[in-house]
mmCIF entry with sequence, helices, sheets and N, C-alpha, C, O atoms, coordinates in Angstrom:
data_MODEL
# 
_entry.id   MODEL 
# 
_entity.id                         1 
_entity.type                       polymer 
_entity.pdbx_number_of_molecules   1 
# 
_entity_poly.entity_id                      1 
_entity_poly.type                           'polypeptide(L)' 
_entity_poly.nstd_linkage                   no 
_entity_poly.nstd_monomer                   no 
_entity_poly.pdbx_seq_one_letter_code       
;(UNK)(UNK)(UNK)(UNK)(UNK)(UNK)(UNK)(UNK)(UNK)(UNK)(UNK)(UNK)(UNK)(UNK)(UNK)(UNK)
(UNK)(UNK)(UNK)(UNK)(UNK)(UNK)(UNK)(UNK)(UNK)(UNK)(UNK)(UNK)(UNK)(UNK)(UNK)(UNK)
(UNK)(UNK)(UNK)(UNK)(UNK)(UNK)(UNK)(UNK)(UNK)(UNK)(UNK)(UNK)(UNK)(UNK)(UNK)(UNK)
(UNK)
;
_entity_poly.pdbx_seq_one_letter_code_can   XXXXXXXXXXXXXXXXXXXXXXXXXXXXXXXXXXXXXXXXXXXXXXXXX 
_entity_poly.pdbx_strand_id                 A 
# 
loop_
_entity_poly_seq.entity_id 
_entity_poly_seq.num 
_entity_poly_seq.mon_id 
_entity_poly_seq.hetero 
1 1  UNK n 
1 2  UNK n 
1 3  UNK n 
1 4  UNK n 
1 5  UNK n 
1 6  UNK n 
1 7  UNK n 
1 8  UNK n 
1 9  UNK n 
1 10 UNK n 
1 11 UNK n 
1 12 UNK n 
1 13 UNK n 
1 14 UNK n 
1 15 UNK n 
1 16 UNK n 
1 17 UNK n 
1 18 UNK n 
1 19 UNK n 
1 20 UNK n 
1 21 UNK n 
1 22 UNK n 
1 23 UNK n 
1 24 UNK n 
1 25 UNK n 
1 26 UNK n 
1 27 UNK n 
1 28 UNK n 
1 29 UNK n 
1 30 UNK n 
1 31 UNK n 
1 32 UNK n 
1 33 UNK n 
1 34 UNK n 
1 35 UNK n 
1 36 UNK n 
1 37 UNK n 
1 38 UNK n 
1 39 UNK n 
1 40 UNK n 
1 41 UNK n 
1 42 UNK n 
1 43 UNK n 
1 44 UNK n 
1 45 UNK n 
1 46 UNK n 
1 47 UNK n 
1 48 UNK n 
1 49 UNK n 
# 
_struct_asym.id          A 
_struct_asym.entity_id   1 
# 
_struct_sheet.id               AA1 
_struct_sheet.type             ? 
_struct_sheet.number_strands   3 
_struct_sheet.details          ? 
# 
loop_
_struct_sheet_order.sheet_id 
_struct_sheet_order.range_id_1 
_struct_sheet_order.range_id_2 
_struct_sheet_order.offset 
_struct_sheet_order.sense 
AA1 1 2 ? anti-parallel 
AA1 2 3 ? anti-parallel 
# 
loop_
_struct_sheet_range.sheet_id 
_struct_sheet_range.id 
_struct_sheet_range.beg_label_comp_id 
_struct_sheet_range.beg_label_asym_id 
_struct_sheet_range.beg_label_seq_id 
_struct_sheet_range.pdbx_beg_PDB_ins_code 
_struct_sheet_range.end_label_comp_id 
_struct_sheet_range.end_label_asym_id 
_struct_sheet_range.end_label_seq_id 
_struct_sheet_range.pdbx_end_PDB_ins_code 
_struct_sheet_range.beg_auth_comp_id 
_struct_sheet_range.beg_auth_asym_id 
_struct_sheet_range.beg_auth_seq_id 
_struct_sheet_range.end_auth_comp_id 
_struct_sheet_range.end_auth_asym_id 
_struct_sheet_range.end_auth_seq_id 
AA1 1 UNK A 4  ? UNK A 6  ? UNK A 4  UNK A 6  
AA1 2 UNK A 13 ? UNK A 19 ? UNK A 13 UNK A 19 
AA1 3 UNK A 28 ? UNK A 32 ? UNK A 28 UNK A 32 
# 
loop_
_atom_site.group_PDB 
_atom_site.id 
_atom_site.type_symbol 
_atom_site.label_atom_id 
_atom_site.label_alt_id 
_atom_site.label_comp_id 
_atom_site.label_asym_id 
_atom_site.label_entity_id 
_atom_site.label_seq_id 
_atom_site.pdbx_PDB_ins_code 
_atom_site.Cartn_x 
_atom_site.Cartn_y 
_atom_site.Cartn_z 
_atom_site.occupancy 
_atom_site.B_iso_or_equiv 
_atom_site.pdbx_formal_charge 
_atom_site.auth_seq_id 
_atom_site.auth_comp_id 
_atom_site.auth_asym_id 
_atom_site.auth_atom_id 
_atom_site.pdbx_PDB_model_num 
ATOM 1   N N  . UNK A 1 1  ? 0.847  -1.179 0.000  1.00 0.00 ? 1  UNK A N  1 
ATOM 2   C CA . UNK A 1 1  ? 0.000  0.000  0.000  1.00 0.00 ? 1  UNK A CA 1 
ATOM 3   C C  . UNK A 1 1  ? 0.892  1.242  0.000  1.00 0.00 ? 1  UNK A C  1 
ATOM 4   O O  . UNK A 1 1  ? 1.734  1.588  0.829  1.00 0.00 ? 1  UNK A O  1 
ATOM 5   N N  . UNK A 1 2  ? 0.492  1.838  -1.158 1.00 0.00 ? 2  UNK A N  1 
ATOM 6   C CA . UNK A 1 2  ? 1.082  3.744  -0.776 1.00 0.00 ? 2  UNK A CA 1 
ATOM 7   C C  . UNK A 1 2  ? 0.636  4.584  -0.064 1.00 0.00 ? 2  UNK A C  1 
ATOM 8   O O  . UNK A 1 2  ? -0.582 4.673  0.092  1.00 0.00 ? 2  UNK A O  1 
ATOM 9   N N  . UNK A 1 3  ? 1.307  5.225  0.409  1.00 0.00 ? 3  UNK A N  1 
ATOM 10  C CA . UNK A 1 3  ? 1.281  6.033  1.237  1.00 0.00 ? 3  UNK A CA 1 
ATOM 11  C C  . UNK A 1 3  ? 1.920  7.541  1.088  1.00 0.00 ? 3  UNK A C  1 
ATOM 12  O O  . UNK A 1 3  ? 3.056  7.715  0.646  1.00 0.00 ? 3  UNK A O  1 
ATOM 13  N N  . UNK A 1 4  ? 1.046  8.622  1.513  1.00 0.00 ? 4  UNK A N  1 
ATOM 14  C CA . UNK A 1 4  ? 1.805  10.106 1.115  1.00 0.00 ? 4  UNK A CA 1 
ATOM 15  C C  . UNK A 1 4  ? 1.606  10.564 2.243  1.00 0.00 ? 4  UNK A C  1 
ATOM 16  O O  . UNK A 1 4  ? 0.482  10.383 2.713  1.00 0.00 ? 4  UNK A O  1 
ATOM 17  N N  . UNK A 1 5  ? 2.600  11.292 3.036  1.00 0.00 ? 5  UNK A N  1 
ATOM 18  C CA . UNK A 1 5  ? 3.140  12.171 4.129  1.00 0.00 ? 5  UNK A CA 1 
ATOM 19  C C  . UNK A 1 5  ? 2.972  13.523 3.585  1.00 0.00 ? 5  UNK A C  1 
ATOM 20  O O  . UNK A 1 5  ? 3.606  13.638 2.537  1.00 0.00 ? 5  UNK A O  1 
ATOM 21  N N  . UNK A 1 6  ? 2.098  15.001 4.059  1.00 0.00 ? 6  UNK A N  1 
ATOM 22  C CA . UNK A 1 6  ? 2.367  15.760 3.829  1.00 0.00 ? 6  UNK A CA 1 
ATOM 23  C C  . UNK A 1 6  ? 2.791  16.813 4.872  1.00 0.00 ? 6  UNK A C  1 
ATOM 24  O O  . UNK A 1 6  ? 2.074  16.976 5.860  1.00 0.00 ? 6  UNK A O  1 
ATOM 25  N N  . UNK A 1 7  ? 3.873  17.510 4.715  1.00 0.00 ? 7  UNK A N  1 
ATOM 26  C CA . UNK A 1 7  ? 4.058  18.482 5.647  1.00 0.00 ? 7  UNK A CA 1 
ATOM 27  C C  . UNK A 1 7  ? 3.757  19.951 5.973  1.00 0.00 ? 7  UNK A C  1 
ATOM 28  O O  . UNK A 1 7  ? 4.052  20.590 4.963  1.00 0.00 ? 7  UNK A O  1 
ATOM 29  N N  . UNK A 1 8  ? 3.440  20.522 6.639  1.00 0.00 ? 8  UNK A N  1 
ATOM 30  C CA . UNK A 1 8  ? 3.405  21.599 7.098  1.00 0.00 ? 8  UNK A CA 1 
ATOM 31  C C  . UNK A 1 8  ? 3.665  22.248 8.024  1.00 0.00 ? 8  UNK A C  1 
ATOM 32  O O  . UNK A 1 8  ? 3.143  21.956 9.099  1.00 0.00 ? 8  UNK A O  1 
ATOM 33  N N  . UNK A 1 9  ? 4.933  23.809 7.892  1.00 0.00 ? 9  UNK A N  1 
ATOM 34  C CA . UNK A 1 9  ? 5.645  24.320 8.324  1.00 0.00 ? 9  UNK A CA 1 
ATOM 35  C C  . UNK A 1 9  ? 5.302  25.287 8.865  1.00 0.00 ? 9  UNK A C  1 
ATOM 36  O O  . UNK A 1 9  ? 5.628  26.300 8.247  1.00 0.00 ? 9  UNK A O  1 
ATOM 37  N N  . UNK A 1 10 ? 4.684  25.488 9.925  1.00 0.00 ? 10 UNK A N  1 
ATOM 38  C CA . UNK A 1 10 ? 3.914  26.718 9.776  1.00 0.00 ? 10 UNK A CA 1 
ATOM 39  C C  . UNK A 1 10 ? 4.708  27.974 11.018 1.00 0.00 ? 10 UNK A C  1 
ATOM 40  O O  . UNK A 1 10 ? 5.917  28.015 10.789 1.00 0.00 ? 10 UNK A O  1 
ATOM 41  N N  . UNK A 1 11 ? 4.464  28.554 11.730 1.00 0.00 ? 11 UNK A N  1 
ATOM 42  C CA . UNK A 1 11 ? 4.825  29.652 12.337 1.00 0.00 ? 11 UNK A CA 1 
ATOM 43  C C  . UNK A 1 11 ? 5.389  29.242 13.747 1.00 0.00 ? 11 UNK A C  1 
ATOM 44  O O  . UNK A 1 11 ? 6.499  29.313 14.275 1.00 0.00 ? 11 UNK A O  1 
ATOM 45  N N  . UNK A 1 12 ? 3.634  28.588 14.292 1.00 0.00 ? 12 UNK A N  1 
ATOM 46  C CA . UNK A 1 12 ? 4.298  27.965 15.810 1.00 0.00 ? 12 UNK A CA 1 
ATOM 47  C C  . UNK A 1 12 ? 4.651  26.727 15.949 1.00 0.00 ? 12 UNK A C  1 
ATOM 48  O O  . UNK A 1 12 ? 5.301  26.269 16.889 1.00 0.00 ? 12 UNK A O  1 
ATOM 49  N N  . UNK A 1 13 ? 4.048  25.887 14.605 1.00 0.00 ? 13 UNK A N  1 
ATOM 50  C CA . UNK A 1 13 ? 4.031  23.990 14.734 1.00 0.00 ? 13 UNK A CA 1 
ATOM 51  C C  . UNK A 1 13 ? 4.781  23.737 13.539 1.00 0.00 ? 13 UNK A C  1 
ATOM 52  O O  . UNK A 1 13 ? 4.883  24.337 12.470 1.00 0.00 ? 13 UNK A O  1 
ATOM 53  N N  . UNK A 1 14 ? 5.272  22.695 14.002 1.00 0.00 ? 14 UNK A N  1 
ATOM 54  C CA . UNK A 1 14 ? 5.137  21.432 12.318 1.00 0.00 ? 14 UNK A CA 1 
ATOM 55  C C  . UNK A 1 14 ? 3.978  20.388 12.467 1.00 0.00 ? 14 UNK A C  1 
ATOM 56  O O  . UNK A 1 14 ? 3.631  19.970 13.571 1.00 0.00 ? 14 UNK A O  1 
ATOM 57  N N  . UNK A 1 15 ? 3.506  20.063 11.503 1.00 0.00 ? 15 UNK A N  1 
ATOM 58  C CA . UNK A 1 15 ? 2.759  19.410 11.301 1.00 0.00 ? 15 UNK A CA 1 
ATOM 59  C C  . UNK A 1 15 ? 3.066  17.937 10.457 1.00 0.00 ? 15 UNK A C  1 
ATOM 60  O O  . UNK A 1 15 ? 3.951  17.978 9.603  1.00 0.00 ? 15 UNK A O  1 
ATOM 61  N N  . UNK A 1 16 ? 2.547  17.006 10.624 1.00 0.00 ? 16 UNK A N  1 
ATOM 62  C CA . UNK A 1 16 ? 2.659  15.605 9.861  1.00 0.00 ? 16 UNK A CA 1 
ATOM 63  C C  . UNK A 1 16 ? 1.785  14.952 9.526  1.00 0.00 ? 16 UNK A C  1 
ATOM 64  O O  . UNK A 1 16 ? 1.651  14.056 10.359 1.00 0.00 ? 16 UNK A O  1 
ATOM 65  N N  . UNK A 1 17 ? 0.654  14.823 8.296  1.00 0.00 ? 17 UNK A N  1 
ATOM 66  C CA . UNK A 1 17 ? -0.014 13.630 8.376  1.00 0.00 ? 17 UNK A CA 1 
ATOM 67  C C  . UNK A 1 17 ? 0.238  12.678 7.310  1.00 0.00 ? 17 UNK A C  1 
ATOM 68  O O  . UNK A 1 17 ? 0.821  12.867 6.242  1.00 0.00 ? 17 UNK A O  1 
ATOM 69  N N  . UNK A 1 18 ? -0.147 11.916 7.645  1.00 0.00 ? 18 UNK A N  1 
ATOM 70  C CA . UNK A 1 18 ? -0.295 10.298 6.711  1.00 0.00 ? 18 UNK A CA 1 
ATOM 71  C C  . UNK A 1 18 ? -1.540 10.452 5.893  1.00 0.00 ? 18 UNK A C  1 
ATOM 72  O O  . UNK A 1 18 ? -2.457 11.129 6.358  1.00 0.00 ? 18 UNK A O  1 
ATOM 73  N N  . UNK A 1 19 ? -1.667 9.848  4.637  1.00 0.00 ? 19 UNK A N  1 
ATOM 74  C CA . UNK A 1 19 ? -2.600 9.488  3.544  1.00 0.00 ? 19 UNK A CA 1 
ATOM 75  C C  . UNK A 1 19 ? -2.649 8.010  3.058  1.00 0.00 ? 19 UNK A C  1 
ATOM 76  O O  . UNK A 1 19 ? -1.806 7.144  2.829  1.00 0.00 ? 19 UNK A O  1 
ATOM 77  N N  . UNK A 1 20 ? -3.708 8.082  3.013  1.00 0.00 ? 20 UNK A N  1 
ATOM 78  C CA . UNK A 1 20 ? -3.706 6.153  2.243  1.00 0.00 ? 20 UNK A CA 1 
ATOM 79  C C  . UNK A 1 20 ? -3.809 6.305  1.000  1.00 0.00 ? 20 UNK A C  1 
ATOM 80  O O  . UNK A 1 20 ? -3.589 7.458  0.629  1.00 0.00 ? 20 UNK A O  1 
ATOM 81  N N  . UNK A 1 21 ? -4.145 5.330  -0.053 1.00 0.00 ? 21 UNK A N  1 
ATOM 82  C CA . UNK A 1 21 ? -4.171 5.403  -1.381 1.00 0.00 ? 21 UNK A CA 1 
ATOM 83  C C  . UNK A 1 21 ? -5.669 6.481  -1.805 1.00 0.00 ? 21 UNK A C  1 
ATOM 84  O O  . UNK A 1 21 ? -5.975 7.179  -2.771 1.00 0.00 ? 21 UNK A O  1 
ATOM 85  N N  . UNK A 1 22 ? -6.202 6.188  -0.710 1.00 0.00 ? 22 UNK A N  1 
ATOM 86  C CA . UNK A 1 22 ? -7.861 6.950  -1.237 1.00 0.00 ? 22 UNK A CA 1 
ATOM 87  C C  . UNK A 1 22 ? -8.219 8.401  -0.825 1.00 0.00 ? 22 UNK A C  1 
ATOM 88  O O  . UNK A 1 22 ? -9.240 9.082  -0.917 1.00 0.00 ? 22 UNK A O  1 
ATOM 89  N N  . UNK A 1 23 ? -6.787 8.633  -0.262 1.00 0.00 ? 23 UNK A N  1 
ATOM 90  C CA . UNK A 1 23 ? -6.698 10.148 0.678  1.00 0.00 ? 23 UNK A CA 1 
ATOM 91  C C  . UNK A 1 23 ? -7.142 10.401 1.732  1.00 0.00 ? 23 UNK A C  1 
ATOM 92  O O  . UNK A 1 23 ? -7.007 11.527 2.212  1.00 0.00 ? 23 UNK A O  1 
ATOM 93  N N  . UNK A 1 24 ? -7.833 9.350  2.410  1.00 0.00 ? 24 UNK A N  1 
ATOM 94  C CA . UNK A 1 24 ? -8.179 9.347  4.181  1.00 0.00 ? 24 UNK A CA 1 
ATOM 95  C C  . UNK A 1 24 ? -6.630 9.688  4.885  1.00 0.00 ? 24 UNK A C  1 
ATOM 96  O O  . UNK A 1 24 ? -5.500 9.271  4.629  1.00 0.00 ? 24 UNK A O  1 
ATOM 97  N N  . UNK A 1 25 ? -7.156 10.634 5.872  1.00 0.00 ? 25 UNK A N  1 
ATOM 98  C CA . UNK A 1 25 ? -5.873 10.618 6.886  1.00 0.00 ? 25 UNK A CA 1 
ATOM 99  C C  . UNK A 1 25 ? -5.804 9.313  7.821  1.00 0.00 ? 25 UNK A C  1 
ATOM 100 O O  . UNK A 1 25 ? -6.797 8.888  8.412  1.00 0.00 ? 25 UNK A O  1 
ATOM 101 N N  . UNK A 1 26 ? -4.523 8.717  7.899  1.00 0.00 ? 26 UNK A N  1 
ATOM 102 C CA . UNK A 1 26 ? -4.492 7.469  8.865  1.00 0.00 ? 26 UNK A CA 1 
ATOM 103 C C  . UNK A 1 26 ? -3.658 8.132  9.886  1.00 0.00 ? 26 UNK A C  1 
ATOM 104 O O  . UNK A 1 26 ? -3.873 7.604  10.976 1.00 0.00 ? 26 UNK A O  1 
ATOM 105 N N  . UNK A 1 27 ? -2.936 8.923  9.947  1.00 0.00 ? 27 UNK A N  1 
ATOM 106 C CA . UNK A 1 27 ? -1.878 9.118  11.123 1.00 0.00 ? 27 UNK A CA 1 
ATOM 107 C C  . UNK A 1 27 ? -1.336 11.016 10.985 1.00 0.00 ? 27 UNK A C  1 
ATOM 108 O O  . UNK A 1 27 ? -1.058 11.587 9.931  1.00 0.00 ? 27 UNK A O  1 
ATOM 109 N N  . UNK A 1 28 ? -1.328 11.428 11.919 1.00 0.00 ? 28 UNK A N  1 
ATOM 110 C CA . UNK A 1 28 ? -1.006 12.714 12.006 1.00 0.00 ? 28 UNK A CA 1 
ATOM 111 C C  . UNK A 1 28 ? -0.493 13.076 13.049 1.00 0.00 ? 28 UNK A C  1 
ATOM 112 O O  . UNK A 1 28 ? -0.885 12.408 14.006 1.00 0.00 ? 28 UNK A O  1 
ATOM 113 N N  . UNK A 1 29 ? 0.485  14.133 13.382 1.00 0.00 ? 29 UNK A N  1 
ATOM 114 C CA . UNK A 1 29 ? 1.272  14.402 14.313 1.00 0.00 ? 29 UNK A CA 1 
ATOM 115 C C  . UNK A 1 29 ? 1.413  16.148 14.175 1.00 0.00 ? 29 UNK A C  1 
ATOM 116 O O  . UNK A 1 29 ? 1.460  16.740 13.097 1.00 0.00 ? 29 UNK A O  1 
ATOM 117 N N  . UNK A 1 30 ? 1.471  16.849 15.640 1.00 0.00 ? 30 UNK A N  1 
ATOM 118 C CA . UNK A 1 30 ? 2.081  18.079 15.234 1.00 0.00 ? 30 UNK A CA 1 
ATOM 119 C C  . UNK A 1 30 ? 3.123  18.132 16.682 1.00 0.00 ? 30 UNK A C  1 
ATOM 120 O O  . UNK A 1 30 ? 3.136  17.388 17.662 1.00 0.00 ? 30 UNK A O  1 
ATOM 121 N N  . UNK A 1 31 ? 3.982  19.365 16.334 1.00 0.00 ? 31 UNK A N  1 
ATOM 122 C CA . UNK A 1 31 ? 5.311  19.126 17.553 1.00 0.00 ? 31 UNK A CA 1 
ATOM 123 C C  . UNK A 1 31 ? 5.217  21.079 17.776 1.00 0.00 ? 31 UNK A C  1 
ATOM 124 O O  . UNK A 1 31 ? 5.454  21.529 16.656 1.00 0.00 ? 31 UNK A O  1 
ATOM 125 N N  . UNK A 1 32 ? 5.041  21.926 18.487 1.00 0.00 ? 32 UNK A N  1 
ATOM 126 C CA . UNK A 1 32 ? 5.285  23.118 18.101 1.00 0.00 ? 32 UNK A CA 1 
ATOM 127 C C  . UNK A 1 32 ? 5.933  23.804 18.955 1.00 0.00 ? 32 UNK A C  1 
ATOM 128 O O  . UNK A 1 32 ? 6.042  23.354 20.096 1.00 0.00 ? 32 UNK A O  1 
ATOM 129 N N  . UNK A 1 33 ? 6.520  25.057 18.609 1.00 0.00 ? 33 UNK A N  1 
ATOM 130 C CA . UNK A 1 33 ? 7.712  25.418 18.533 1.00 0.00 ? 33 UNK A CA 1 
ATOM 131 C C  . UNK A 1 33 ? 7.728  26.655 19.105 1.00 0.00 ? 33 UNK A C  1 
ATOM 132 O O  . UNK A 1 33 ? 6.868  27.487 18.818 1.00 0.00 ? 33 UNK A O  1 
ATOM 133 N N  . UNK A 1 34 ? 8.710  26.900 19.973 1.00 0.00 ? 34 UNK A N  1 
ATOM 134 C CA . UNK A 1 34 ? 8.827  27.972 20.997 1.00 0.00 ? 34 UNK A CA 1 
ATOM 135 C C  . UNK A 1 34 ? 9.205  29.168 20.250 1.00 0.00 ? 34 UNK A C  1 
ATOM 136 O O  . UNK A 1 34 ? 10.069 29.183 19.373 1.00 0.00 ? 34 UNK A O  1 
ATOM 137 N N  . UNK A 1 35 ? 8.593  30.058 20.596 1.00 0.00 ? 35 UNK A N  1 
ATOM 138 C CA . UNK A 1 35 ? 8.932  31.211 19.343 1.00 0.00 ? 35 UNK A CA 1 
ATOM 139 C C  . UNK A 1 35 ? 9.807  32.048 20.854 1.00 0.00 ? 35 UNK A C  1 
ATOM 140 O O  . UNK A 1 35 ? 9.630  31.743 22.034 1.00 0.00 ? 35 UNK A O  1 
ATOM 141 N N  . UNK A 1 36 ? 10.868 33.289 20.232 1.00 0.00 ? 36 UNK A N  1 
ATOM 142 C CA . UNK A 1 36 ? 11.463 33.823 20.403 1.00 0.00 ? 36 UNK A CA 1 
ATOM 143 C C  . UNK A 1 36 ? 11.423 35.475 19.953 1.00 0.00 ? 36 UNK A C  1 
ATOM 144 O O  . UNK A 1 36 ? 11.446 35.939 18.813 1.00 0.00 ? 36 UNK A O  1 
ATOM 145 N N  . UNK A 1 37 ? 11.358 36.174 21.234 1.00 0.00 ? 37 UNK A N  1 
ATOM 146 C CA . UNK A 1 37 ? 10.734 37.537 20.770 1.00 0.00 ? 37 UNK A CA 1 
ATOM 147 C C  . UNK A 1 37 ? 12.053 38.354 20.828 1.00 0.00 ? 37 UNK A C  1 
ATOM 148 O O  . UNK A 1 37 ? 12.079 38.922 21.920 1.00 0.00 ? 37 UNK A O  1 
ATOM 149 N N  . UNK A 1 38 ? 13.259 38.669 20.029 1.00 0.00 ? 38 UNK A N  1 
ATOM 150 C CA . UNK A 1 38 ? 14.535 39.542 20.749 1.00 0.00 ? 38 UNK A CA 1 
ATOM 151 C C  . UNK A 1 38 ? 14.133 41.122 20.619 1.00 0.00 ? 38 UNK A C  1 
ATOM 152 O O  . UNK A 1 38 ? 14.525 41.976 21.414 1.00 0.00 ? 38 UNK A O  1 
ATOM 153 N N  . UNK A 1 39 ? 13.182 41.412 19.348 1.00 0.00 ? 39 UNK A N  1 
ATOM 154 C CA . UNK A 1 39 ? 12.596 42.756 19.954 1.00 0.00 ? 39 UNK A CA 1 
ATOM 155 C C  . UNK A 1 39 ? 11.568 42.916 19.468 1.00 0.00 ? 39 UNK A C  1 
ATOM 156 O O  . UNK A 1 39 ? 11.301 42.220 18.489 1.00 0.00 ? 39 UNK A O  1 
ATOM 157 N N  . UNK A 1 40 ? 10.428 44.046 20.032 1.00 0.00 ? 40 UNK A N  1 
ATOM 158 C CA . UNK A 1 40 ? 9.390  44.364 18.852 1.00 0.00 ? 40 UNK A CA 1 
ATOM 159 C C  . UNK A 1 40 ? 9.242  44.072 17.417 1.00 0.00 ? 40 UNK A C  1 
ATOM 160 O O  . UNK A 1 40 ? 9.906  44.308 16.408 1.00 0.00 ? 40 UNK A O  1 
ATOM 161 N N  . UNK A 1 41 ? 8.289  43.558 17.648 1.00 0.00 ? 41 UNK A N  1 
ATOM 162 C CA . UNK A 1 41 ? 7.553  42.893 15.586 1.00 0.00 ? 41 UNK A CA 1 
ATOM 163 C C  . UNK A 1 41 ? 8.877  42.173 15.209 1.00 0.00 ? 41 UNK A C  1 
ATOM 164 O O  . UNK A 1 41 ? 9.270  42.324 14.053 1.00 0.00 ? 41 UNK A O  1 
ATOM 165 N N  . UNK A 1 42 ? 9.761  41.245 16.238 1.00 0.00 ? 42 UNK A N  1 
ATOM 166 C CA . UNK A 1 42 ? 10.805 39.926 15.707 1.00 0.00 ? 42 UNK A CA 1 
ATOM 167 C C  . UNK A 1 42 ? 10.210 39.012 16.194 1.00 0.00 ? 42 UNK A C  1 
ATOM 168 O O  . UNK A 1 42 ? 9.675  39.122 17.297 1.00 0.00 ? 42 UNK A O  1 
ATOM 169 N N  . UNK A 1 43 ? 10.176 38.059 15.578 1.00 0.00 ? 43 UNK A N  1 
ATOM 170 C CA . UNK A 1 43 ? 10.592 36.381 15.882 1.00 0.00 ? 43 UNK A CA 1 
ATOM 171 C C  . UNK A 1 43 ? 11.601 35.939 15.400 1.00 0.00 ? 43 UNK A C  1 
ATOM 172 O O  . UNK A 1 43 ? 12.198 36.289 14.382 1.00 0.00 ? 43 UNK A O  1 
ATOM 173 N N  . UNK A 1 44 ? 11.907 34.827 16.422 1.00 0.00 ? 44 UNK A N  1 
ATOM 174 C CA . UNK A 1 44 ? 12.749 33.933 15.832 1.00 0.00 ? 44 UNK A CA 1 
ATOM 175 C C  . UNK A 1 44 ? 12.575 32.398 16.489 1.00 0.00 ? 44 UNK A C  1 
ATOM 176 O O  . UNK A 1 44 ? 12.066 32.324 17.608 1.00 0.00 ? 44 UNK A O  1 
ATOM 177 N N  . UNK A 1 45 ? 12.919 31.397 15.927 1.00 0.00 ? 45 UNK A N  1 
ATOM 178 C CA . UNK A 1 45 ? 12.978 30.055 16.167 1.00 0.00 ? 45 UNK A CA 1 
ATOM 179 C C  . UNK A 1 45 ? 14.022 29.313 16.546 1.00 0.00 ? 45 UNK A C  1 
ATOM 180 O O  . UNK A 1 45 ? 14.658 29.084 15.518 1.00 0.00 ? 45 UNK A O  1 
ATOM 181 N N  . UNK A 1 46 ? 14.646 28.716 17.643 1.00 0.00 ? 46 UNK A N  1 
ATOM 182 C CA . UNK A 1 46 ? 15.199 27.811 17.969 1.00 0.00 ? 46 UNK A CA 1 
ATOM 183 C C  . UNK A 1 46 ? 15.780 26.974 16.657 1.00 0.00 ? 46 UNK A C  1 
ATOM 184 O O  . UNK A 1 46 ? 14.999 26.059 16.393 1.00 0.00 ? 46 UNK A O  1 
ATOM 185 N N  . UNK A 1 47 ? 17.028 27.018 15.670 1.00 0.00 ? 47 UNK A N  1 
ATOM 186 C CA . UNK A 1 47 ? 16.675 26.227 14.434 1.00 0.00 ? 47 UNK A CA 1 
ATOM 187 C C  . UNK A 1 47 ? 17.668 24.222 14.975 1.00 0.00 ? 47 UNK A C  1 
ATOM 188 O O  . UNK A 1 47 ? 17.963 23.246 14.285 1.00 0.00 ? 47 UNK A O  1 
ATOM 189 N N  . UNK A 1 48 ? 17.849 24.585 16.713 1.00 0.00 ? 48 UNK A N  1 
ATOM 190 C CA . UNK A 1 48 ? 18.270 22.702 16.979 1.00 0.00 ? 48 UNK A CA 1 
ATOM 191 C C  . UNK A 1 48 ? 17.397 22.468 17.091 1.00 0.00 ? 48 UNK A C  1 
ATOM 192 O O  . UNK A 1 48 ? 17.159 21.358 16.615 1.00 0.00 ? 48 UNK A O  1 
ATOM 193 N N  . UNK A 1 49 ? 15.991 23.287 17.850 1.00 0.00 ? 49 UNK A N  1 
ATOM 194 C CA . UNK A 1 49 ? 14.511 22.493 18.343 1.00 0.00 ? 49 UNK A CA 1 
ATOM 195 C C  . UNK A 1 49 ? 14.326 21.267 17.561 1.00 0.00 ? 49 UNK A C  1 
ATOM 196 O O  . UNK A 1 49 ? 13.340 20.555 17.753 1.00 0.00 ? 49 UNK A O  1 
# 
């Protein structure tokens, strides 16, 4: 069976899900991510997280 992983990168998370051949999600994951303020209207990201 195939299978497609798509990702998404987004601001505060990553995201992960799984697809089967018929495009149902079987498995999904998100992990998210400590944002970092060093001054007014900055972010930044941890890039070892």
């Amino acid at each position: 069976m195939t299978h497609i992983l798509a990702l998404d990168q987004g601001t505060t998370s990553t995201r992960a899900i799984v697809f089967d051949h018929s495009g149902r999600s079987v498995s999904s994951g998100q992990l998210e991510h400590r944002q970092i303020f060093p001054q007014a209207g900055w972010v930044e990201h941890d890039p070892l997280e």
